[in-house]
N, CA, C and O atoms as a GROMACS GRO file, in nm:
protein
  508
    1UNK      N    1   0.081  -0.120   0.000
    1UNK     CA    2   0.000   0.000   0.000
    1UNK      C    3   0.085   0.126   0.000
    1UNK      O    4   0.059   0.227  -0.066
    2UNK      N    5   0.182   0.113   0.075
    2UNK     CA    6   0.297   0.208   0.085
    2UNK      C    7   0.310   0.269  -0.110
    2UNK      O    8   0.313   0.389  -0.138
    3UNK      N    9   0.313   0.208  -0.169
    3UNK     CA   10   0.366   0.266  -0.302
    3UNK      C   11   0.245   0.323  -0.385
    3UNK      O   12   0.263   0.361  -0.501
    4UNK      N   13   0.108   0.329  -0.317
    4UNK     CA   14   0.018   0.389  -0.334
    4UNK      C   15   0.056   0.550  -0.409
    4UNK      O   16   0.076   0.598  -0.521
    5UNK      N   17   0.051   0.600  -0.245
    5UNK     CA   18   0.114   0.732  -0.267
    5UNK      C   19   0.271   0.792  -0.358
    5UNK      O   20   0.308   0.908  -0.379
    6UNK      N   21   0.318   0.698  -0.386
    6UNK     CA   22   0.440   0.713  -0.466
    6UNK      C   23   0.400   0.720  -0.659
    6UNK      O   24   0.485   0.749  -0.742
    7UNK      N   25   0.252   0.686  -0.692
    7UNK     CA   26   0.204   0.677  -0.817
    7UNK      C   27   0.237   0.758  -0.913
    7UNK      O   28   0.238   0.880  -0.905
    8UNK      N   29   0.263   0.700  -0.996
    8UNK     CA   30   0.305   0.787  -1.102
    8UNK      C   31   0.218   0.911  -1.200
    8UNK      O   32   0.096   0.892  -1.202
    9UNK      N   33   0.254   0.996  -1.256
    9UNK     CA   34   0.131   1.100  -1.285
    9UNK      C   35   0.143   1.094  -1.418
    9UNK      O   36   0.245   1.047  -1.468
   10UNK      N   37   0.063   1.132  -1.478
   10UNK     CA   38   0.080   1.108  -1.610
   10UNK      C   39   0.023   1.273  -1.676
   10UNK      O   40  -0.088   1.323  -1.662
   11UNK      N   41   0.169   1.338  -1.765
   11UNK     CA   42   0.200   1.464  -1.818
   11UNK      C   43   0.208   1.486  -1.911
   11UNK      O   44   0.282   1.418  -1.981
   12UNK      N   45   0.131   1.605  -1.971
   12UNK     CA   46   0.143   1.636  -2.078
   12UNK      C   47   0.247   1.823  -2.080
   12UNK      O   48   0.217   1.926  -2.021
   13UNK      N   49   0.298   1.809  -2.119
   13UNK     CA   50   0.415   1.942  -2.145
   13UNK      C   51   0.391   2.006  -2.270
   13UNK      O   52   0.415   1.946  -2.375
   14UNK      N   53   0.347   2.122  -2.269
   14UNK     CA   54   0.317   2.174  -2.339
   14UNK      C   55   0.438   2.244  -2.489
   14UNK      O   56   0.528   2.162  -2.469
   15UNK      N   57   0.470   2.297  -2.563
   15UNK     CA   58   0.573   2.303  -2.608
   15UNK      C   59   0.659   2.392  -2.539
   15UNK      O   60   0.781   2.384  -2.553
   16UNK      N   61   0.590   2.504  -2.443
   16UNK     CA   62   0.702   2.607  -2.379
   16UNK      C   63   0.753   2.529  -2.313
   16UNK      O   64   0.862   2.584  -2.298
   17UNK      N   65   0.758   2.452  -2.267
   17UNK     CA   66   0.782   2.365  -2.050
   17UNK      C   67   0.927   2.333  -2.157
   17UNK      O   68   0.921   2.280  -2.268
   18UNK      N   69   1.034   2.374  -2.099
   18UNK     CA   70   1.162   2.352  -2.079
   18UNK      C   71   1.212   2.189  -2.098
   18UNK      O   72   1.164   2.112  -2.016
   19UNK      N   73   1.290   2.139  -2.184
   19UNK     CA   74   1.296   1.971  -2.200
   19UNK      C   75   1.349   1.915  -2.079
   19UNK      O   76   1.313   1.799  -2.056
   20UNK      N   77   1.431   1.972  -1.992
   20UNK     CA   78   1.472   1.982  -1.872
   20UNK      C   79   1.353   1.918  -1.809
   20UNK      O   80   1.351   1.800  -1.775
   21UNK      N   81   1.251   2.005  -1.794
   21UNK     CA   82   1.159   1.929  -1.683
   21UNK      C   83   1.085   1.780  -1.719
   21UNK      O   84   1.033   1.699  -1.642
   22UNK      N   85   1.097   1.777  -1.841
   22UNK     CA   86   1.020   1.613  -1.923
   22UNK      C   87   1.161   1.509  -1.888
   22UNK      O   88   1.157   1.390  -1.856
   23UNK      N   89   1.241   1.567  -1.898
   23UNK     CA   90   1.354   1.437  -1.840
   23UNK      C   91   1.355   1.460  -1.709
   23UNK      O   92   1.413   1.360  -1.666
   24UNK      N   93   1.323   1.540  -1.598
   24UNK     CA   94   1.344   1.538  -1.477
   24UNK      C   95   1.201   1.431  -1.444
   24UNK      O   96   1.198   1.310  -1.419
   25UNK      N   97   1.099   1.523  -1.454
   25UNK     CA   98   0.985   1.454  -1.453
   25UNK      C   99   0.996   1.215  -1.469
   25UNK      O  100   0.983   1.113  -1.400
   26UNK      N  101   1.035   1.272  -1.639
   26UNK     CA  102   1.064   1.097  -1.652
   26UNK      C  103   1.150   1.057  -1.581
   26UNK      O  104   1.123   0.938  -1.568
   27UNK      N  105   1.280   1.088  -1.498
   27UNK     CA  106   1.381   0.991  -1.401
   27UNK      C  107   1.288   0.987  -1.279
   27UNK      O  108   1.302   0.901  -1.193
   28UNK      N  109   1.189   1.086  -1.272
   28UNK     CA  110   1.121   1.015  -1.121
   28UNK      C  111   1.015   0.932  -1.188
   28UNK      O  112   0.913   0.945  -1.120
   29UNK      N  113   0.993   0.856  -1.287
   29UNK     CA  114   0.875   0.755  -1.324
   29UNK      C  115   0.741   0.858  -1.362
   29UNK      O  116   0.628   0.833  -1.319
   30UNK      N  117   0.763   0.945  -1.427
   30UNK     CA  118   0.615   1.001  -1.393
   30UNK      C  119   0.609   0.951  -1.566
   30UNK      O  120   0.697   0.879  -1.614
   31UNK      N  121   0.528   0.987  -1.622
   31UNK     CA  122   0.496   0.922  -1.766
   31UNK      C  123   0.456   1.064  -1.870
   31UNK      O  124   0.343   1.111  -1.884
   32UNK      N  125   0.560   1.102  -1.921
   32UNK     CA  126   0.560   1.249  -1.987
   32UNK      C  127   0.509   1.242  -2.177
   32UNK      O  128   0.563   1.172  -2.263
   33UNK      N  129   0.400   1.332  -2.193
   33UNK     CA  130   0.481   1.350  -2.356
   33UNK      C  131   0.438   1.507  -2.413
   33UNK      O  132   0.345   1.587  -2.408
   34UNK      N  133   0.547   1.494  -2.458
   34UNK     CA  134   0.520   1.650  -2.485
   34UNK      C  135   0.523   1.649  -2.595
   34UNK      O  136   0.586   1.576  -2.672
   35UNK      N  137   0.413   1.780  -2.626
   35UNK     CA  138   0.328   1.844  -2.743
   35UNK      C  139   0.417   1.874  -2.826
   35UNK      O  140   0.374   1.877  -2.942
   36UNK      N  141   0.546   1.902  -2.812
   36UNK     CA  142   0.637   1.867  -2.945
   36UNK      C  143   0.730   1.767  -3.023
   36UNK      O  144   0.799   1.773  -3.124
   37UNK      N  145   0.690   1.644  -2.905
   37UNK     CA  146   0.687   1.549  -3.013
   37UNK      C  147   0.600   1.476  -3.064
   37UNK      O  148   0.620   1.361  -3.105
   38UNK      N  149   0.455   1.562  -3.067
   38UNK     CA  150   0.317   1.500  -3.116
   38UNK      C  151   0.337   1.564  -3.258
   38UNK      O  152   0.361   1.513  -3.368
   39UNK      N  153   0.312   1.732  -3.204
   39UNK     CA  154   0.283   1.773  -3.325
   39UNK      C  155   0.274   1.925  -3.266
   39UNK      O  156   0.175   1.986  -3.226
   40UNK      N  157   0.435   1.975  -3.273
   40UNK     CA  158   0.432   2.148  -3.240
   40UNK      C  159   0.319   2.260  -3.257
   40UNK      O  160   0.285   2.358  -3.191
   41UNK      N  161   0.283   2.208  -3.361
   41UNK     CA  162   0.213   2.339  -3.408
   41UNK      C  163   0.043   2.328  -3.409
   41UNK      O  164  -0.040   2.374  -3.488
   42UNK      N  165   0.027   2.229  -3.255
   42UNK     CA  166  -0.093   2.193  -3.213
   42UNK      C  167  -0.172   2.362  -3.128
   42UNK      O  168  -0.121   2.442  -3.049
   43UNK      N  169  -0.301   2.359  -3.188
   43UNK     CA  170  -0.381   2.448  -3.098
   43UNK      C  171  -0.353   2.432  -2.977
   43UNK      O  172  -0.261   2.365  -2.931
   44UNK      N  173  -0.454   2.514  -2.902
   44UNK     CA  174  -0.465   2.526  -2.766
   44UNK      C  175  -0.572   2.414  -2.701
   44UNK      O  176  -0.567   2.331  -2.610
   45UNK      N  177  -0.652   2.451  -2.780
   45UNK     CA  178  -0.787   2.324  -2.815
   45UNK      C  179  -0.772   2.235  -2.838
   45UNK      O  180  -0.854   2.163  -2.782
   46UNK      N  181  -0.647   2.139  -2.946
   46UNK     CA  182  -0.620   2.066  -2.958
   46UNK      C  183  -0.571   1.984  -2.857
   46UNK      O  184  -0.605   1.871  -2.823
   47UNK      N  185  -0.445   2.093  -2.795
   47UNK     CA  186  -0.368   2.052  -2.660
   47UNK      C  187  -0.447   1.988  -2.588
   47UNK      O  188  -0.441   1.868  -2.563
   48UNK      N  189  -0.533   2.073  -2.547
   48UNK     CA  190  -0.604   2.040  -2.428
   48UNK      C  191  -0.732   1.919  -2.450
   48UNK      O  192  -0.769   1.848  -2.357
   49UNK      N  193  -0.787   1.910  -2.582
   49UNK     CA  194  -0.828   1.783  -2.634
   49UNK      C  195  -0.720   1.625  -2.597
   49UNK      O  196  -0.752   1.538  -2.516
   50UNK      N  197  -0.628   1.624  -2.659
   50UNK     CA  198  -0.513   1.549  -2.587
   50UNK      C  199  -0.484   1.510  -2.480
   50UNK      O  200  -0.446   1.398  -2.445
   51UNK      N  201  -0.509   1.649  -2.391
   51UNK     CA  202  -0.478   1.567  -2.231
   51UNK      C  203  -0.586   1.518  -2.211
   51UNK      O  204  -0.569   1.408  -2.157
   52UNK      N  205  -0.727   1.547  -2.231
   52UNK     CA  206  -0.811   1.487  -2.224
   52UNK      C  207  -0.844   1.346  -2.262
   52UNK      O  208  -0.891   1.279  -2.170
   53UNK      N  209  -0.831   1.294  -2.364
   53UNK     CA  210  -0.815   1.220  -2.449
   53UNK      C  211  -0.694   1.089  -2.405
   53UNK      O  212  -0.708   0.968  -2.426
   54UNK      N  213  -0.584   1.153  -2.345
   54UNK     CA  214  -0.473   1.054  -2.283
   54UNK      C  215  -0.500   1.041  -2.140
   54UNK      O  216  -0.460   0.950  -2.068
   55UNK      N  217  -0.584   1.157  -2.098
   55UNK     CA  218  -0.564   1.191  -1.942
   55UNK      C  219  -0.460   1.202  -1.860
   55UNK      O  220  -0.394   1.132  -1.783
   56UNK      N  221  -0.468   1.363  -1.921
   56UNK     CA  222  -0.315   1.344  -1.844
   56UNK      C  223  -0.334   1.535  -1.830
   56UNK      O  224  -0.394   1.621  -1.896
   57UNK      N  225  -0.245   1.535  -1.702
   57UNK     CA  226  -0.254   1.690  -1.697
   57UNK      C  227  -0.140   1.801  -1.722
   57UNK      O  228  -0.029   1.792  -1.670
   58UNK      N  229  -0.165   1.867  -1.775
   58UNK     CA  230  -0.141   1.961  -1.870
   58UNK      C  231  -0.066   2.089  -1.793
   58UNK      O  232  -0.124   2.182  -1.736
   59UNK      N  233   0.087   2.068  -1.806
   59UNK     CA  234   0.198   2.154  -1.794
   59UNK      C  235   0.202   2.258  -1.908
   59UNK      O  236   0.221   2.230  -2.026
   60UNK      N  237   0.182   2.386  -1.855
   60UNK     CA  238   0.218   2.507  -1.995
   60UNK      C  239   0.239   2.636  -1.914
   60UNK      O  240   0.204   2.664  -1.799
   61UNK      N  241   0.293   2.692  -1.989
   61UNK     CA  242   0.362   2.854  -1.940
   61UNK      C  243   0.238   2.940  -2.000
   61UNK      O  244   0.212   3.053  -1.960
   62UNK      N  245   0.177   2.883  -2.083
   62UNK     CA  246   0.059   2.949  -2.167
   62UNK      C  247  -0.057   3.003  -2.056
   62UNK      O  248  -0.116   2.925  -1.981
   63UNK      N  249  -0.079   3.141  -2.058
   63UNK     CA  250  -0.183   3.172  -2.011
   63UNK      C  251  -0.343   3.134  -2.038
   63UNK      O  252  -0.406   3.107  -1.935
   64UNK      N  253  -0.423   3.127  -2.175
   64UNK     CA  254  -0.482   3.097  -2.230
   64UNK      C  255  -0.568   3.007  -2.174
   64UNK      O  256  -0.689   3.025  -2.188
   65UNK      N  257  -0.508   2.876  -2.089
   65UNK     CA  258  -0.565   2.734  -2.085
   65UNK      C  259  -0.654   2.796  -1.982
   65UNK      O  260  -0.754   2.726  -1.969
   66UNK      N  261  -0.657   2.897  -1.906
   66UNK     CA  262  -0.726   2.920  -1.772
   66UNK      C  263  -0.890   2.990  -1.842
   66UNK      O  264  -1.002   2.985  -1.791
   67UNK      N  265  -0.852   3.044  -1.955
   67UNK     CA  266  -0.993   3.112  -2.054
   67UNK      C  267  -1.071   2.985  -2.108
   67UNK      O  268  -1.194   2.995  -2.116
   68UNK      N  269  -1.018   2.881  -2.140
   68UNK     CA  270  -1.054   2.780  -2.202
   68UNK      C  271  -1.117   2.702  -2.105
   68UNK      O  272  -1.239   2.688  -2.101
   69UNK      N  273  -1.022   2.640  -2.010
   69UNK     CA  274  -1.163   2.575  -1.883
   69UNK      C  275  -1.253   2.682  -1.800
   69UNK      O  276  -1.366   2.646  -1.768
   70UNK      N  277  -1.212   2.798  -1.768
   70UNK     CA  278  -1.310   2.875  -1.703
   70UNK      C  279  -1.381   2.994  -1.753
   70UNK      O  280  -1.434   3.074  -1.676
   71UNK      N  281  -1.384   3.006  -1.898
   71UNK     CA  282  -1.446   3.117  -1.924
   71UNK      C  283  -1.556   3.012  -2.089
   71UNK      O  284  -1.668   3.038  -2.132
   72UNK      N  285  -1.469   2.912  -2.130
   72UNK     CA  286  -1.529   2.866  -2.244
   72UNK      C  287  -1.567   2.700  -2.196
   72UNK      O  288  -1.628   2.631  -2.279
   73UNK      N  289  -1.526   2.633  -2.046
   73UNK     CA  290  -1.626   2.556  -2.003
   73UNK      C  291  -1.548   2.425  -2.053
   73UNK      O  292  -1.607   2.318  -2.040
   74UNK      N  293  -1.425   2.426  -2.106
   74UNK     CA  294  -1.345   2.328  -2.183
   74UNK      C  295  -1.368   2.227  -2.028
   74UNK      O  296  -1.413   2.264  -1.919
   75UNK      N  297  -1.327   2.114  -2.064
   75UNK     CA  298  -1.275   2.035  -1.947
   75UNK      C  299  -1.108   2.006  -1.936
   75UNK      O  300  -1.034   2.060  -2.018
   76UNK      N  301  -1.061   1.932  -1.850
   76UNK     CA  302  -0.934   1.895  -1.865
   76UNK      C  303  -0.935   1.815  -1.722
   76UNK      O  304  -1.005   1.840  -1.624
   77UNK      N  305  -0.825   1.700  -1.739
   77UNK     CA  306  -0.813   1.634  -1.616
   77UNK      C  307  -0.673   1.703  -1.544
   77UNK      O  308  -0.618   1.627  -1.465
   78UNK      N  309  -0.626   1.799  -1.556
   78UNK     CA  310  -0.552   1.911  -1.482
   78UNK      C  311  -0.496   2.040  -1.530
   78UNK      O  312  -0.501   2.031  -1.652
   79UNK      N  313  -0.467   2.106  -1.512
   79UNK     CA  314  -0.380   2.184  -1.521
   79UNK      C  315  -0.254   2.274  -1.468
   79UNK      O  316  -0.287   2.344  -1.372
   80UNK      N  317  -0.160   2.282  -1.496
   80UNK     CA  318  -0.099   2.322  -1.419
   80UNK      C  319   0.016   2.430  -1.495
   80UNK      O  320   0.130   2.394  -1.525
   81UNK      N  321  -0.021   2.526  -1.511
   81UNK     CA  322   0.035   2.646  -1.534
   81UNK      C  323   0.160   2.695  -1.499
   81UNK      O  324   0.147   2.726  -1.380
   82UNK      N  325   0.293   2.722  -1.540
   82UNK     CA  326   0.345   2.756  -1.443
   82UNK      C  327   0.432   2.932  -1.481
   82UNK      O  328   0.479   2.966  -1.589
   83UNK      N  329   0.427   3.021  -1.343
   83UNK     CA  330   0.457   3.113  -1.366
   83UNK      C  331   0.576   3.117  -1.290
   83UNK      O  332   0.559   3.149  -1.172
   84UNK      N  333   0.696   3.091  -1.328
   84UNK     CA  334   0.785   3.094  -1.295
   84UNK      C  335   0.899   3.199  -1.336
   84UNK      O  336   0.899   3.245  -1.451
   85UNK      N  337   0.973   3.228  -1.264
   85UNK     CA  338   1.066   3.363  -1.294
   85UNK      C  339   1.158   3.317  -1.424
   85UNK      O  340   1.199   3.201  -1.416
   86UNK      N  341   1.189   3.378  -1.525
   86UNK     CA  342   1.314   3.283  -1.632
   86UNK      C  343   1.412   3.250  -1.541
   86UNK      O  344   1.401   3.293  -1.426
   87UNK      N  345   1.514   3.176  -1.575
   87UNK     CA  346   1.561   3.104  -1.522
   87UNK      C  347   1.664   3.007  -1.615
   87UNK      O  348   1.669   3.003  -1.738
   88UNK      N  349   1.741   2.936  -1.523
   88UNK     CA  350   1.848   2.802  -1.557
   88UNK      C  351   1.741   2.686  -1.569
   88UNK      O  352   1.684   2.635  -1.473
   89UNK      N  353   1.727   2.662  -1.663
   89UNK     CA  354   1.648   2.496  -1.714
   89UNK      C  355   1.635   2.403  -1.559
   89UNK      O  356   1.542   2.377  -1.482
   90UNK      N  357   1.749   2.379  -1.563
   90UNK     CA  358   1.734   2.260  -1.430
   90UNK      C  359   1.709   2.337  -1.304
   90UNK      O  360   1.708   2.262  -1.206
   91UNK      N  361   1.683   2.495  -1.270
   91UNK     CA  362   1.600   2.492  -1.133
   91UNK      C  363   1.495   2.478  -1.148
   91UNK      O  364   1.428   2.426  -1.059
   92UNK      N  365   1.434   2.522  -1.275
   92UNK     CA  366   1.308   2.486  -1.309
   92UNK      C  367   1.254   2.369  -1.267
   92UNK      O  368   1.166   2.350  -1.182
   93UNK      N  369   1.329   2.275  -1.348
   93UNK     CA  370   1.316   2.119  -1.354
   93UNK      C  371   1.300   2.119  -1.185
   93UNK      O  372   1.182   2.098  -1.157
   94UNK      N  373   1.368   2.133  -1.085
   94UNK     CA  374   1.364   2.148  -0.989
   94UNK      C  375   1.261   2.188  -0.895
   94UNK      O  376   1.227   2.120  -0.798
   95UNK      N  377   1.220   2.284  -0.924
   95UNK     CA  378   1.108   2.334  -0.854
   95UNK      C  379   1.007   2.270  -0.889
   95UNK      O  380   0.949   2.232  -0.787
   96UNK      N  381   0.947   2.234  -0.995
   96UNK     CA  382   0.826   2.135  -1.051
   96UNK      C  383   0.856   2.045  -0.987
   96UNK      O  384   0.786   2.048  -0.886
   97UNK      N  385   0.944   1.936  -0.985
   97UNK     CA  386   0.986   1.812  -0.935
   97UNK      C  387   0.954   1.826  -0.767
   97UNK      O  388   0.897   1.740  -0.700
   98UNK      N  389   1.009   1.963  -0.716
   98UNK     CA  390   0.964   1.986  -0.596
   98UNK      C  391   0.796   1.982  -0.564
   98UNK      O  392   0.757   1.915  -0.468
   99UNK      N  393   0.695   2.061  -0.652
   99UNK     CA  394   0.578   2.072  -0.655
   99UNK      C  395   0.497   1.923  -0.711
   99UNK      O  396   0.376   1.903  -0.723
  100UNK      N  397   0.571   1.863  -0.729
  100UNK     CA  398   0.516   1.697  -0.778
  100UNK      C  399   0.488   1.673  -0.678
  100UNK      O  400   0.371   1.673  -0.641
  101UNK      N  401   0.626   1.632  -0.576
  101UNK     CA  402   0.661   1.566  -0.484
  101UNK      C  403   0.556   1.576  -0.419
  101UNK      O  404   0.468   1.490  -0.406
  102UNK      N  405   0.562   1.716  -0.362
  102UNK     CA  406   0.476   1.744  -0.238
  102UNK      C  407   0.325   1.750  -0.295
  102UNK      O  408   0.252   1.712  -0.203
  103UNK      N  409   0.266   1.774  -0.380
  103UNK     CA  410   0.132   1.788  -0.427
  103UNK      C  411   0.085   1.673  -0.459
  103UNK      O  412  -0.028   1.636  -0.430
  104UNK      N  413   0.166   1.608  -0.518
  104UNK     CA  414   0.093   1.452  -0.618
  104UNK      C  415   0.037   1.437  -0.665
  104UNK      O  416   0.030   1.496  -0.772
  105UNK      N  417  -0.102   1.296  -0.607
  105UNK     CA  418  -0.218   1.313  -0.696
  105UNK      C  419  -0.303   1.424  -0.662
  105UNK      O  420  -0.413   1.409  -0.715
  106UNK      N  421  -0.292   1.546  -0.584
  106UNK     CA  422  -0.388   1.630  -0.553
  106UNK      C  423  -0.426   1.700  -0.694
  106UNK      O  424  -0.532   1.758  -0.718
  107UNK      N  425  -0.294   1.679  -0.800
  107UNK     CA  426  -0.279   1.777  -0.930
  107UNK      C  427  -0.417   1.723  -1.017
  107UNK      O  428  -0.456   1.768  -1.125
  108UNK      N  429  -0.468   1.631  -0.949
  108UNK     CA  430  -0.522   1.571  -1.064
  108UNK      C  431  -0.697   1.654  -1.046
  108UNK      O  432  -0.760   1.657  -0.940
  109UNK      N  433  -0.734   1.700  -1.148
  109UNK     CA  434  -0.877   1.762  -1.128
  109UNK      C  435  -0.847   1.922  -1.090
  109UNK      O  436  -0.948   1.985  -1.060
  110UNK      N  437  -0.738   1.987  -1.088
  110UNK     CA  438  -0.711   2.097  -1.030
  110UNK      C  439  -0.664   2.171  -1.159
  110UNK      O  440  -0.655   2.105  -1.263
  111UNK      N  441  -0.631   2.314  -1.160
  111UNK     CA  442  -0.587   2.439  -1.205
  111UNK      C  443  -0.460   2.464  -1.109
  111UNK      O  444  -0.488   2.530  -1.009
  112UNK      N  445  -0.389   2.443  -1.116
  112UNK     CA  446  -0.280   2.435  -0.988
  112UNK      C  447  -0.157   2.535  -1.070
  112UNK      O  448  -0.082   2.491  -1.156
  113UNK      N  449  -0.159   2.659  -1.025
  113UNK     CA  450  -0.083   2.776  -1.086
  113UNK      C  451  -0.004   2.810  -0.943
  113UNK      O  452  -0.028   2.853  -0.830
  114UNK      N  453   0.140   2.747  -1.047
  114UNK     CA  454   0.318   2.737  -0.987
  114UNK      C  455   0.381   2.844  -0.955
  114UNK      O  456   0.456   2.875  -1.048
  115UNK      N  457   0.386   2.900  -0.888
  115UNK     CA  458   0.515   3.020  -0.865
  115UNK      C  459   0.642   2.982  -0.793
  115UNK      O  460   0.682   2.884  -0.730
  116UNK      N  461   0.692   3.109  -0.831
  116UNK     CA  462   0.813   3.100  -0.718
  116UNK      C  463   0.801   3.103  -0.573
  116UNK      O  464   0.902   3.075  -0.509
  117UNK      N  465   0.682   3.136  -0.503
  117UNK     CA  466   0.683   3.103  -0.405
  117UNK      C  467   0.551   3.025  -0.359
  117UNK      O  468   0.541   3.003  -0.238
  118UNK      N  469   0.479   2.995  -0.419
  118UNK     CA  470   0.366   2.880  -0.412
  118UNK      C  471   0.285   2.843  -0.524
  118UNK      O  472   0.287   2.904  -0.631
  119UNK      N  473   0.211   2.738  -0.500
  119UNK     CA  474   0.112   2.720  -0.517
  119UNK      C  475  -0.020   2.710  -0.492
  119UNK      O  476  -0.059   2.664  -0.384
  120UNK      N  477  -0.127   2.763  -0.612
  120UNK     CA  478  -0.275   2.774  -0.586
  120UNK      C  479  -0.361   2.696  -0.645
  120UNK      O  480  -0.378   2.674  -0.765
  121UNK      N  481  -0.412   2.656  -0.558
  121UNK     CA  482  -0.542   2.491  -0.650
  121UNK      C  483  -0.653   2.554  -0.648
  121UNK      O  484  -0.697   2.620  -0.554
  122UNK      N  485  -0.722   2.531  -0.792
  122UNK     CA  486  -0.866   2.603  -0.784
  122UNK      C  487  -0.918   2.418  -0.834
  122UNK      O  488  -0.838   2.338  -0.882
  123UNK      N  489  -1.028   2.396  -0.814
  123UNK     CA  490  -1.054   2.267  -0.854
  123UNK      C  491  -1.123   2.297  -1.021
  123UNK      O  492  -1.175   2.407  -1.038
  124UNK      N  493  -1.123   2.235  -1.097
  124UNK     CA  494  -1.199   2.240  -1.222
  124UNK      C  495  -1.305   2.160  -1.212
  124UNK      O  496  -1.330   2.084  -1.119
  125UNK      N  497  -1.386   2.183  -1.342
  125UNK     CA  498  -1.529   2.134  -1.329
  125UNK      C  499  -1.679   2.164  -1.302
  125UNK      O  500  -1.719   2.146  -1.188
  126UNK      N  501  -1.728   2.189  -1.357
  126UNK     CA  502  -1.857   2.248  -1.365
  126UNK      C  503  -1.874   2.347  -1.240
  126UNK      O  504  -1.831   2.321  -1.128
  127UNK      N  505  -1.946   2.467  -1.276
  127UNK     CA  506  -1.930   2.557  -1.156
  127UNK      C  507  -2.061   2.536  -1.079
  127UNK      O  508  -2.081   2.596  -0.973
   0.00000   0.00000   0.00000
C-alpha cells in the first residue's frame, strides 16, 4: 500500500515547458509527452483535447488554458500552469519536481498555478 502514494502521474508538457523538466519529470517515473513530439504546431484546443483524451494533466507557461476551462467551459483532467521567474532549465526542472513531490495526486482535477513562491489549487469542473 505504501507505493500507493508514490504513483506515477501522467503529463502532458506543453511546447514552452523547458525539455529539462520532461527528463526530470521521466527519471522520477512520472509518464511524460510532450506536445512537441506530437505535433508542435498543435492548438490550444487541440492541446487540451489530448490531455483529455490521454488523461493526463497539462503543464504550460501558456496563459490561455485558464480562458478555455473557465471562461469557455473546456474540461481537462488538470492543469498546471506555471509562472515561474526565467531562469536556468534545471531549477526549473527542480522546482516542478519539488511541486510533484509534495502535491501529487492532488494535481489531478485541479488548475494548480506554480510560482516562485507557491502554489494555488482552484478545482476544475462544472461551476
Amino acid at each position: 500500500m505504501e507505493n500507493r502514494r508514490k504513483r506515477e502521474l501522467r503529463f502532458l508538457l506543453d511546447a514552452n515547458v523547458q525539455l529539462a523538466v520532461a527528463r526530470a519529470l521521466r527519471d522520477q517515473g512520472h509518464d511524460v509527452v510532450r506536445v512537441s513530439e506530437v505535433d508542435p504546431r498543435m492548438t490550444d484546443s487541440q492541446v487540451l483535447d489530448l490531455a483529455r483524451a490521454q488523461d493526463r494533466i497539462l503543464m504550460t507557461k501558456d496563459k490561455d488554458f485558464g480562458e478555455l476551462v473557465f471562461l469557455r467551459g473546456q474540461s481537462a483532467p488538470g492543469i498546471l500552469p506555471l509562472r515561474l521567474l526565467p531562469g536556468d532549465a534545471d531549477e526549473i526542472a527542480k522546482t516542478v519536481l519539488d511541486v510533484v513531490r509534495t502535491t501529487g495526486n492532488r494535481l489531478n482535477g485541479q488548475f494548480a498555478v506554480v510560482t516562485d513562491r507557491r502554489i494555488r489549487l482552484r478545482r476544475l469542473g462544472p461551476s
